[in-house]
C-alpha positions in Angstrom: -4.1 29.0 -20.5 -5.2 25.4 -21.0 -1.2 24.0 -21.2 -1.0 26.0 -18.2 -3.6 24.5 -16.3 -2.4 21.1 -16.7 1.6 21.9 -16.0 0.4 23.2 -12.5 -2.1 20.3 -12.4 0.7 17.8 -12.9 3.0 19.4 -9.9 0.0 19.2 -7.8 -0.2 15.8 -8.3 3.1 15.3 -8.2 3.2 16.9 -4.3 0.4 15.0 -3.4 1.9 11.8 -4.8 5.1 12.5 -2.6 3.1 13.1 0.5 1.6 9.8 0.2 4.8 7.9 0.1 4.7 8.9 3.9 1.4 8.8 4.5 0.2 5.0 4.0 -3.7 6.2 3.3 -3.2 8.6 0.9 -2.0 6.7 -2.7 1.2 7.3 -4.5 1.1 5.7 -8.0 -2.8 6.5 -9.0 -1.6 10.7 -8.3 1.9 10.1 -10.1 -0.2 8.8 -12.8 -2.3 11.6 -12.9 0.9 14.1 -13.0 1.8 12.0 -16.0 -1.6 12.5 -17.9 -1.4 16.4 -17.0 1.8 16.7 -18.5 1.3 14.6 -21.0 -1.4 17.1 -22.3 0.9 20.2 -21.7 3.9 19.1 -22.9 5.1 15.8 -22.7 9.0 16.3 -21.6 8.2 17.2 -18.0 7.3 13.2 -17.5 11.2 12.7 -17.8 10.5 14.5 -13.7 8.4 11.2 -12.6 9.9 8.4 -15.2 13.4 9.2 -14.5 13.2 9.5 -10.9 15.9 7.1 -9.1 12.8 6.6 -6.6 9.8 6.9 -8.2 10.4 6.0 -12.1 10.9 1.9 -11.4 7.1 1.9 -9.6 5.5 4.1 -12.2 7.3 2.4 -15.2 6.4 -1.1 -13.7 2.7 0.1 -13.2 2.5 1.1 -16.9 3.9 -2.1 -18.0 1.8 -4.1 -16.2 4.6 -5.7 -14.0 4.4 -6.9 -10.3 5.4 -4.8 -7.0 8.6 -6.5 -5.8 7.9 -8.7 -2.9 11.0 -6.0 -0.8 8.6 -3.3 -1.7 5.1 -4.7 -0.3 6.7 -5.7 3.0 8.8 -2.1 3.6 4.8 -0.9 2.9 3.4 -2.7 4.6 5.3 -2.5 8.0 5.1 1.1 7.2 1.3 1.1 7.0 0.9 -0.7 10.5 3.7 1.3 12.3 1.7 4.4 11.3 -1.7 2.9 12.1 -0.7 1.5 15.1 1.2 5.2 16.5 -2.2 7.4 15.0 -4.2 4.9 17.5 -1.4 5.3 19.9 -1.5 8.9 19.8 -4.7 9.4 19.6 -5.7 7.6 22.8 -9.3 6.9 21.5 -10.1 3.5 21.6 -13.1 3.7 19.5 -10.3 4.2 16.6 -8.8 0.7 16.8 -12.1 -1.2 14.9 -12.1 1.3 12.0 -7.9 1.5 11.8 -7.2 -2.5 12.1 -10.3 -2.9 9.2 -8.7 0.0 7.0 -5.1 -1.6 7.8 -6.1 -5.6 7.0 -8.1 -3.8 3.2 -4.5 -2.0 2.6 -2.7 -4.7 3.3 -4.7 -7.3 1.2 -5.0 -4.3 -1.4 -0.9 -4.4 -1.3 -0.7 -8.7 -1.3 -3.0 -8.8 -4.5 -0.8 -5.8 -6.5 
């Protein structure tokens, strides 16, 4: 039941983690990481899903090793965290949003620079 819990756990995390390579709020690596922990509990070989991953492996490996986000990587995020910010506000239409978007875009972006 327990080995169980943390298998579906892990793919939870996993589907959250992929959503938020899309969405620039919600975080990638910290829920990958948690998929990782699950399945390391339940059975270690489903982290070959996450590590081996053309896409994802390189960002959680360099995490673990303590290695620096590639300078490609920060910019491609970050234009992709102001495109979205900017077209939510956009779409939105209320201008009461722009004060609380800009400040949560400027503490992602300087989140992303110091990474």
């Amino acid at each position: 039941m327990k080995k169980s819990l943390f298998i579906i756990s892990g793919f939870i995390f996993l589907l959250t983690g992929l959503i938020g390579v899309f969405i620039p709020l919600l975080p990638t690596t910290p829920f990958l990481l948690l998929a990782i922990f699950c399945w390391t509990k339940a059975d270690g070989s489903l982290n070959k899903i996450i590590l081996e991953s053309k896409y994802l492996g390189p960002y959680v490996k360099n995490y673990l090793e303590g290695r620096k986000t590639p300078l490609k990587v920060k910019i491609i995020s970050i234009i992709f965290l102001w495109v979205s910010l900017t077209a939510g506000f956009i779409i939105s239409g209320k201008e009461w949003l722009a004060i609380p978007l800009a400040a949560i875009g400027i503490g992602v972006t300087w989140h992303i620079l110091k990474i």
